[in-house]
N, C-alpha and C positions, 0 to 999 in steps of 0.2 A: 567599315566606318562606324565611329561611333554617334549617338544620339544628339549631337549638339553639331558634327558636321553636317549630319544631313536636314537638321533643323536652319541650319544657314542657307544647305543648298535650297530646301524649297521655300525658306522664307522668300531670296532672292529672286527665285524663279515666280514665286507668284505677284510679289509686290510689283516685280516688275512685269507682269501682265496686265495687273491694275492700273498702272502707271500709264503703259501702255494707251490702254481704253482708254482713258481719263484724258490722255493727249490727243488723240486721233476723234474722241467727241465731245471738244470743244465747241463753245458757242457764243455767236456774235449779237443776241435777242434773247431779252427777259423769256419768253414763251418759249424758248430752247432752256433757258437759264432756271426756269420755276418749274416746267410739266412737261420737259423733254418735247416741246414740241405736241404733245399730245399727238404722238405717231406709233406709240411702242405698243409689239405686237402682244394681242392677250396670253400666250407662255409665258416670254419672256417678260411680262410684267408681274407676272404668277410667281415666277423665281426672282426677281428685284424682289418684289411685297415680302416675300418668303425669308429673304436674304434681310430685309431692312426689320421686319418685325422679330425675327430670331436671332435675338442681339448675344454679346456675352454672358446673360445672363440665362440667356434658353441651354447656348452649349456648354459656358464652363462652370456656371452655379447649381443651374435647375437641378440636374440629376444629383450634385453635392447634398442642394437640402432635400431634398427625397430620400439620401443615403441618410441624413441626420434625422431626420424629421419623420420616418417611415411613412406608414397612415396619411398622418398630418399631414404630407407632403406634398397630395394629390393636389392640397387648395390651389398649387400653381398652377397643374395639367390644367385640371377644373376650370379655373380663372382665366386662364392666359387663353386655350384652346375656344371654352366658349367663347368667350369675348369676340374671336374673330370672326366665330360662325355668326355670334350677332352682328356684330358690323358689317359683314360682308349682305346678312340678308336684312338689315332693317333699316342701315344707313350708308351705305356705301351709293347703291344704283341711283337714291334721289341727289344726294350731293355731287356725282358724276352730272346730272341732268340738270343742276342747278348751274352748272361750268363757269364755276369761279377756280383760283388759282390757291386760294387757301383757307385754313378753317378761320382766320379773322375776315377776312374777302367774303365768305356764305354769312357771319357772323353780323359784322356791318351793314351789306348790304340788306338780308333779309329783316334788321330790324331796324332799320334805317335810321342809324345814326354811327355818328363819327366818335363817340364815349365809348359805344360797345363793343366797336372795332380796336380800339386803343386799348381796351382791356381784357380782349381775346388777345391781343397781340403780346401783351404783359405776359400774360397767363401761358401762353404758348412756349415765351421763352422761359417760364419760371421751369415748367413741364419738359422740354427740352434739357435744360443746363442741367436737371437732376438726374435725367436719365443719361445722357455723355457723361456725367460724373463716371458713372459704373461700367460704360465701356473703357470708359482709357483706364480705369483701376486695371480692367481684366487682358488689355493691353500690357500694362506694367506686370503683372502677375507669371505673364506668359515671356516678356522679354527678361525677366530676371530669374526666370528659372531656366530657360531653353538657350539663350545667348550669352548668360553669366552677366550680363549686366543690371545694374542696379534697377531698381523701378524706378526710380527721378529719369534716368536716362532711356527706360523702356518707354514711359509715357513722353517723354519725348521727341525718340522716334516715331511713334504712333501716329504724334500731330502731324508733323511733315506729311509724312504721308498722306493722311488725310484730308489738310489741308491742299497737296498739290490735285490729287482730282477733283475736289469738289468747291474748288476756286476758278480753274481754269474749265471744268466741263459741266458747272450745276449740277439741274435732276438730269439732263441727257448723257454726262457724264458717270452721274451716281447710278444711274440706274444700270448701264451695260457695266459699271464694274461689280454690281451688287447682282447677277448674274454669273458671273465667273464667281462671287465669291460663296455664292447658294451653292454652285458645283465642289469647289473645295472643302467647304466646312460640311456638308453630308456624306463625301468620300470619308471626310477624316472624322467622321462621328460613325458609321456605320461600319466598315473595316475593322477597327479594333472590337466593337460590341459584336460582330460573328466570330473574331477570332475567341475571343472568351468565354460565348454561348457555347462555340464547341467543345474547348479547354474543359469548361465547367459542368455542360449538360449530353455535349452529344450532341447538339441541334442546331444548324446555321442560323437558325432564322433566331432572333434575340427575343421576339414578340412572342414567340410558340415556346421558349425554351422556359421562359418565365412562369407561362401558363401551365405546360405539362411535364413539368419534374420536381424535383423534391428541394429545390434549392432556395427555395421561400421558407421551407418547412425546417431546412437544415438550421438557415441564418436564423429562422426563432427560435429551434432550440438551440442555440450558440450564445445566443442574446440572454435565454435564461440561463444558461451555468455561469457566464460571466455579471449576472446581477444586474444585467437590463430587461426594460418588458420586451414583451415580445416587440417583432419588426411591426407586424402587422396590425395590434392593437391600436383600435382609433382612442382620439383624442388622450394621449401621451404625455401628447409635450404641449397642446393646445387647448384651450375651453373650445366647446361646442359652436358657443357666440361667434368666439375671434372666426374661427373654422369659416362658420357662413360669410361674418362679413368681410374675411380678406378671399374671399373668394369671388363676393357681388364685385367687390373696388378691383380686382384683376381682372373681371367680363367688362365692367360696363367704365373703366379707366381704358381698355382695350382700344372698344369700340369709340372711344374718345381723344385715341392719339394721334397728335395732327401727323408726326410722322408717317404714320398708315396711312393716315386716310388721303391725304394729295398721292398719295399714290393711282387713285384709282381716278384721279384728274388727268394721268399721263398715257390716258388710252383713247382712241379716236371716237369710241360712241357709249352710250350707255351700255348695250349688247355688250361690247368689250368687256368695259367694269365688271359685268357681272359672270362671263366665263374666266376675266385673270383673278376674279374672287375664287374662282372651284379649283383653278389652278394652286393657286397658292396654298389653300386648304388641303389639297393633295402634297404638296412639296412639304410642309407644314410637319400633317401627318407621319410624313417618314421619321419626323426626328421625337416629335412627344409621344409616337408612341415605343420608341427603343429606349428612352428616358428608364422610366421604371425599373428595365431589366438592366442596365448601365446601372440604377444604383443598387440595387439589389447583389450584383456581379461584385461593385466598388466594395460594398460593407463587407460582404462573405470574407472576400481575399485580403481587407485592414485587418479584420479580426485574424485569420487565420496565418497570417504574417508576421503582426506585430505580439502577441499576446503571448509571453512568455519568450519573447526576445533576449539575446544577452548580449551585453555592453562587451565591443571586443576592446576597443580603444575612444580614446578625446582626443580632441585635438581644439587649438582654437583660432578660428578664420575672424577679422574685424572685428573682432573683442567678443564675439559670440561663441559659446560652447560646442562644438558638435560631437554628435555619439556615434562611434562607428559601430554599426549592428549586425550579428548575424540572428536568422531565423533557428527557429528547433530541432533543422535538419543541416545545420551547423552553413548554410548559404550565406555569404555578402548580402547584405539589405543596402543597395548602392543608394536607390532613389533615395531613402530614408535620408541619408549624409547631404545628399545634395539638395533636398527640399529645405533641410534645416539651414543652410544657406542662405536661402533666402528668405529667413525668419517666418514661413508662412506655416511651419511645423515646428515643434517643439517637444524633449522627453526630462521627466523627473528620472535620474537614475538611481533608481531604486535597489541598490546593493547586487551591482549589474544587472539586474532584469527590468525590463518595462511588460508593465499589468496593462493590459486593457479593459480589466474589470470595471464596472462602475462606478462614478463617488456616491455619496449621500443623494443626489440629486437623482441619479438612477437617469441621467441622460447623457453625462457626457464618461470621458476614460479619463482612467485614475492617474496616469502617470504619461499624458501623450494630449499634446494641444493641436489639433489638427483643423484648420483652416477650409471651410465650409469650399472657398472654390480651387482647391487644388483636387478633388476628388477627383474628377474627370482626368484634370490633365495627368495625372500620376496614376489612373487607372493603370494604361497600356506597359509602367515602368512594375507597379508592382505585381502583374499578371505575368512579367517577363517576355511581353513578345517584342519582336525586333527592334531594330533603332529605328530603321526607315516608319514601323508604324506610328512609335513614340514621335517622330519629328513630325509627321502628318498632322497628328491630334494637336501640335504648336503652331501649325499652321492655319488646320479650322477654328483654334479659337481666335487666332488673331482674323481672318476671315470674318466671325462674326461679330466681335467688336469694330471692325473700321467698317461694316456694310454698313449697321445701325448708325455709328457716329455720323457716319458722312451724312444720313438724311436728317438725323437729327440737327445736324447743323445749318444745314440746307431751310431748313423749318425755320432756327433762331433769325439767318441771313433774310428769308420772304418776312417774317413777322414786323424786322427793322425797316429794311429797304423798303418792300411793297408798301405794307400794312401802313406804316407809320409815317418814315420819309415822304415817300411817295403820296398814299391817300389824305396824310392829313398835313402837313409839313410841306411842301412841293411838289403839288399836283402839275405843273408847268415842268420839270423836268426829262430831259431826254433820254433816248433809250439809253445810250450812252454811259448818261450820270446815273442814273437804275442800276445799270451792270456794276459800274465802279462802286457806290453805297452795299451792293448786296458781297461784293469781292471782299470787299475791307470787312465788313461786320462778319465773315464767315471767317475769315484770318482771326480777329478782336474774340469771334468765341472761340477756336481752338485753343489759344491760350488761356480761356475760363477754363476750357472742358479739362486742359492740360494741368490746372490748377488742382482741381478739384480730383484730378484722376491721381495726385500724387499724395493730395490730403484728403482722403477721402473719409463720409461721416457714416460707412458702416461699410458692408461685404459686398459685392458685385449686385448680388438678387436682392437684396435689403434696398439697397440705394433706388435700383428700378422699381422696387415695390412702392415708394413714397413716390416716384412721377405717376407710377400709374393711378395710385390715389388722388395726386393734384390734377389727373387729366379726369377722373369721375367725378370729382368735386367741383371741376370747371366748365369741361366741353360739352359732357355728354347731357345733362338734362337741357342744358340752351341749344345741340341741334335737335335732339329728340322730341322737344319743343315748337322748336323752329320748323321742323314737317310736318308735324300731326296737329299744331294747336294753332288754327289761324287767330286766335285772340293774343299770343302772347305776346305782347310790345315791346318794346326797347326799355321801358322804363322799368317793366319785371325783370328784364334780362340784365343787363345791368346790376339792380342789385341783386339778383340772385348768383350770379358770378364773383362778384366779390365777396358777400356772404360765403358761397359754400369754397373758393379759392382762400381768404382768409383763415376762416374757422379750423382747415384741414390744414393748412402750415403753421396756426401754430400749435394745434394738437400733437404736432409731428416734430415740432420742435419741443415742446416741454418735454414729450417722452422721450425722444429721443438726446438730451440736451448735452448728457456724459458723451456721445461721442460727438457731438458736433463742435459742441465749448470746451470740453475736458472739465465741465463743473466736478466735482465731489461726486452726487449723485443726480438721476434726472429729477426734473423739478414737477413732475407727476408720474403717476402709474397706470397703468392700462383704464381705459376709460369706460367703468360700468364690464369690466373683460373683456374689452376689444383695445390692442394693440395699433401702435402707428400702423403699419402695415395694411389694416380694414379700416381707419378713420375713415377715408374716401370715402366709405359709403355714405357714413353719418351726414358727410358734408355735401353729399350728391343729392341725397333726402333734402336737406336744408335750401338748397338751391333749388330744386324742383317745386319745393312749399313755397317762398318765396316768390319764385320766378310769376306763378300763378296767382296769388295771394296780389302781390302788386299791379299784375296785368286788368286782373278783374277790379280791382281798386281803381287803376287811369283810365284814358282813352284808349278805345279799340285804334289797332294800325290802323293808315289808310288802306281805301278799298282794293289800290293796283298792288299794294303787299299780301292782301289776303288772297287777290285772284290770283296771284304771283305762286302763293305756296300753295292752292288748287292743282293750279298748272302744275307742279312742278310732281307731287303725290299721286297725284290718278296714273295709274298707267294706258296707256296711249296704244301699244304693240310696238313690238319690239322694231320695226322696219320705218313706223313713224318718231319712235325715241329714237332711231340712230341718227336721226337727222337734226337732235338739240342739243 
């Protein structure tokens, strides 16, 4: 069979596992509908957290821009990975202890007011809707290369899908399909990176094959006869600056996404929290760190594939050009034909041959536009291993786009229904009308998320890299705050959330403005040499100055808020914290 029927069979097979779940753990109560009940055991919430924080952009970008980006590229390992280690050990066990339902729920109540509840909840969904932008893109991406369908129509099946479990079963239904989908998407990420460690090094293991062979050594000198820097040479393609600060805004954006962090609301004690935190770290681990040698593996075999290619035939599919290619040792380049279908690759033919030398810029290929998140999924086509593996790796990315989407949405739904509706709107409302408001607003965002996944304002890891800035810029200095500074009030938080929420949309908008507007050009340039992508920090800074700055300006909280975040910081021992 070839790659696209076995792409169907396990699409099939697993949606309809997900499906499955999502039916059989349905629920008739918000506390079922928000925190699964707060019953799920610490593995299995280790692999949900694992599944819901290792979105599209962990499986089908991350390794892409590490392939592009070499050096550079770590700022996401770096970023993404600490982030979690910090959340898990600095904010995760007090916000379990704290046992509220959501990061505007800890937000409100700890600073007692009903303004800075309303404006976590804003901020939650601004942070949310950016980050499901770039799952259903990488949804689309995956349905129109693997199923031949279009991406308007990939991202629309997406939604369904994720719509039907995380409508009818919330977080108790999100969480046991984001479990099956942890299992899928690290089969289908692990499997083809040993088949090509061996292929390329000798070595099963991808982690060890990286470290001890010549194959780092090879791709640099590859890179220099072809007129690129080396793989390995830092700051390449980045200033110094940008390096540090998209690297703070991807730790401490991390340890600020609501999506994460209710995760660790859906375990029965604090003790929980903090073993499905090492769990998840471990589950985590298996995938950033086979990343590296996946791009490393991806760049060797583009180069050594494409570069000095010959043009055997054209042909033209939807008004689009395609090249039918063989390689040097006169092979069919299939993938090549059928990537270029889906516009996500592109070649100048160059008097039949395609160069993969460099241009003038010394970063990208002279005669070949190649689409930062097709690297992964097109690995397993252009290393040549099976169909059945190729259909796998279509299946983990879809996997890790719909785990993330679903909680992601699940976030928008609590922020509306709970937060808003509910806390500040219709506090007299039944469990009832709660469920229906948080149903409807989770359907109202698929169709955002489904919007924006089909117009999207940049590449899968680009899109997540501007939420994870809007969640440093917003969440993370008002709860890091909110534990450790019993003076900080409502009326610092407040504006300091707006301030650094602000400041960082529209920094992230001016630079970014050609692809969001289609203006001419953006309507600034990297700020002082820090790009959209590390703004977050600037605006995390500015929130933190602020938050403090006005607090010490007003009235101290009342005294039962300051006893309140006493209680909530001291540790107790573990057998008297299981009991809050």
């Amino acid at each position: 069979m070839d790659a696209q029927t076995w792409t169907y069979i396990l699409v099939i097979l697993t949606f309809g596992i997900y499906i499955y779940i999502g039916y059989a753990s349905r629920v008739k109560d918000t506390k079922g509908f928000y925190v699964a009940g707060q019953g799920v055991p610490a593995i299995a919430n280790g692999a949900a957290t694992a599944a819901d924080w290792m979105s599209a952009a962990s499986f089908i970008s991350m390794a892409g821009l590490i392939s592009v980006l070499g050096f550079d590229g770590s700022i996401y390992l770096m970023g993404w990975t600490g982030g979690y280690v910090l959340l898990a050990l600095l904010l995760a066990p007090y916000l379990r202890k704290f046992g509220k339902y959501t990061v505007p729920d800890f937000v409100g109540d700890r600073y007692y007011s009903k303004t800075a509840r309303g404006v976590a909840a804003i901020a939650a969904v601004f942070v949310s809707l950016t980050y499901v932008a770039g799952q259903m893109r990488g949804v689309g991406v995956v349905f129109s290369r693997f199923l031949g369908l279009d991406i308007t129509w990939g991202v629309v099946l997406g939604m369904v899908i994720v719509a039907f479990f995380a409508v009818l079963g919330g977080m108790k239904g999100i969480t046991w399909t984001q479990v099956a989908q942890y299992v899928v998407l690290i089969i289908a990420y692990l499997i083809p990176a040993v088949a090509i460690a061996v292929i390329l090094t000798g070595n099963p293991i991808p982690q060890l094959s990286l470290v001890f062979s010549d194959i780092t050594g090879k791709l640099n000198q590859i890179q220099i006869d072809l007129g690129f820097r080396e793989y390995t040479e830092p700051f390449a393609n980045r200033k110094p600056i940008d390096v540090f600060m998209i690297t703070v805004a991807l730790m401490i954006g991390t340890a600020g996404l609501p999506h994460v962090i209710v995760r660790f609301y859906t375990v029965p004690n604090v003790r929980a929290a903090r073993y499905s935190a090492g769990w998840a770290l471990l589950f985590i681990a298996l995938l950033y760190t086979t990343a590296p040698a996946v791009a490393v593996f991806a760049r060797y075999n583009l180069l050594n594939t494409l570069h000095g290619a010959r043009v055997v035939s054209t042909e033209t599919v939807a008004g689009r050009e395609i090249l039918n290619l063989q390689d040097a040792q006169g092979r069919d380049i299939e993938w090549a034909s059928s990537w270029q279908r889906t516009g996500l690759i592109s070649f100048v033919n160059q008097d039949g041959q395609i160069s993969m030398q460099a241009n003038d810029k010394g970063t990208t290929f002279a005669h070949a536009t190649i689409d930062n998140d097709i690297i992964v999924l097109s690995t397993p086509e252009v290393a040549r291993l099976p169909a059945f593996v190729i259909a796998l790796v279509a299946a983990g990315g879809l996997a890790a786009a719909l785990s993330t989407a679903s909680g992601l949405l699940l976030v928008i739904s609590s922020a509306f229904s709970h937060d808003i509706y509910y806390r500040l709107i219709n506090p007299n409302a039944s469990e009832g009308l709660r469920l229906l408001v948080g149903r409807i607003v989770i359907f109202l965002g698929v169709i955002a998320a489904g919007y924006f996944g089909i117009n999207p304002p940049g590449f899968v890891a680009e899109v997540v890299a501007f939420a994870f800035g809007l969640a440093a810029a917003s969440f993370f200095p008002i709860i890091v705050l909110g534990i450790f500074d019993k003076r900080a009030n409502d009326k610092g938080a407040i504006a300091g959330m707006l301030v650094g929420l602000i400041f960082t949309m529209v920094m992230i908008l001016m630079m970014q403005s050609v692809k969001i507007f289609g203006t001419a050009e953006p309507l600034m340039g990297p700020f002082f040499g820090i790009t959209a992508q590390g703004i977050g920090t600037i605006g995390a800074i500015l929130n933190f100055a602020v938050t403090l700055i006005v607090s010490r300006a007003t009235a101290a909280p009342p005294q039962e808020i300051q006893d309140l975040v006493e209680s909530v910081r001291v540790p107790r021992g573990a057998g008297s914290a299981a009991a809050h």
